[in-house]
C-alpha positions in Angstrom: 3.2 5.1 14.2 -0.1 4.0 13.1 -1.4 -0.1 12.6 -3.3 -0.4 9.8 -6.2 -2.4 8.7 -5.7 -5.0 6.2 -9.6 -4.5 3.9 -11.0 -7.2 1.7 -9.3 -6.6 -1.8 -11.5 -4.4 -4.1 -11.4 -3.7 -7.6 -8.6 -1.6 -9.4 -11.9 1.5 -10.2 -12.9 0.9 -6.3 -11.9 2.4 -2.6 -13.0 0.3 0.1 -15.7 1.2 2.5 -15.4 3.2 5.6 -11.6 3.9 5.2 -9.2 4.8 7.9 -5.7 5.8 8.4 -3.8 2.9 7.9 -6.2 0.7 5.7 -4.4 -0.8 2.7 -5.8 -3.6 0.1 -4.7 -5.7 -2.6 -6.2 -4.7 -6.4 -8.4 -6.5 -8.3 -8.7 -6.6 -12.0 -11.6 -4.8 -13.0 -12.6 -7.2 -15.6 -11.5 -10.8 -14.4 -11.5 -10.1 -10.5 -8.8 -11.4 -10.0 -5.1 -9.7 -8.1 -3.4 -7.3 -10.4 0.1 -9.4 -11.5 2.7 -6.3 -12.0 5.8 -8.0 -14.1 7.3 -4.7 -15.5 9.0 -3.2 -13.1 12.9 -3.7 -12.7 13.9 -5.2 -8.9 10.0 -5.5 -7.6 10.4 -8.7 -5.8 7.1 -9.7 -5.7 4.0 -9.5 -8.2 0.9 -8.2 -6.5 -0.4 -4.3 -6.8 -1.7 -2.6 -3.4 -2.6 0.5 -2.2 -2.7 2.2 1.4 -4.4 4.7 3.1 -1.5 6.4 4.5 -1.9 8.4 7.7 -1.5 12.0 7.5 -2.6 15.2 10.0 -6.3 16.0 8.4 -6.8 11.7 8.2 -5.1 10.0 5.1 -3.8 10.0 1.3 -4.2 7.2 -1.0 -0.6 6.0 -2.2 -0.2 3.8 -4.4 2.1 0.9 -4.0 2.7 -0.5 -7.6 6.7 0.8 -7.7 7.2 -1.4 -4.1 8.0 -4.8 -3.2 5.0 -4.9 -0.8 5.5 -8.6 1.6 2.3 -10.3 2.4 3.0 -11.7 5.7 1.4 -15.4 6.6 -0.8 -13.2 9.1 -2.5 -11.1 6.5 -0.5 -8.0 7.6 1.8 -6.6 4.7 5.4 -5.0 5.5 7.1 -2.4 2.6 10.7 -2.5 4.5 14.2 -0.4 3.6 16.4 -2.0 1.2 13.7 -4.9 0.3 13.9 -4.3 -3.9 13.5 -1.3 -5.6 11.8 1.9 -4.6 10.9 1.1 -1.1 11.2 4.0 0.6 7.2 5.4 0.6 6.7 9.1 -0.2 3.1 10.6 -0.5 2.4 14.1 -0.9 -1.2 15.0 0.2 -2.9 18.0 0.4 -1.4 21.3 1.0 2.3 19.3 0.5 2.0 17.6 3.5 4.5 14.7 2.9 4.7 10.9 4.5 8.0 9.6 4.1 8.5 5.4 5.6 8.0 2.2 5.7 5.1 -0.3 6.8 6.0 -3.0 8.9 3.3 -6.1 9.4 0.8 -3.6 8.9 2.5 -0.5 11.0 3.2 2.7 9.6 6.3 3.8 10.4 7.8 7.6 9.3 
């Protein structure tokens, strides 16, 4: 299990700085700054787009978190939990096939 890092939102074109296993940030439109509203996606409970760095054995893979219902929890922390709207289950393939397969629980990786 690894705790993440909740990073100052950036840009949709932009990786935060100094990355680590775990990070994970809210996206910014490139044009107005302001968070990316997703409305188009059938049982996505809430409206924000976020991506993760998630850990893997040689440090991390960016996954993108658009298809999830991603909670931002009043701490900051977010949670992407089992059976909370529609494709919640995280799956990242990174290099070589290495796979991650879970959840993220107030900002804890969890395979």
């Amino acid at each position: 299990m690894s705790v993440g890092r909740r990073r100052p939102d950036a840009r949709e074109d932009e990786l935060p700085t100094d990355l680590q296993p775990g990070d994970y940030w809210k996206l910014l439109d490139r044009e107005t700054g302001e968070p990316v509203v997703i409305v188009d996606h059938p049982g996505k409970l809430t409206p924000h787009d976020w991506k993760a760095a998630v850990p893997m054995s040689y440090g991390f893979a960016i996954a993108w978190l658009r298809n999830h219902t991603v909670r931002e929890e009043e701490d900051g922390t977010i949670s992407v939990r089992p059976g909370d709207g529609s494709s919640n289950s995280i799956l990242v393939t990174g290099h070589d096939g290495e796979t991650w397969h879970g959840y993220i629980e107030h900002g804890r990786f969890t395979p």
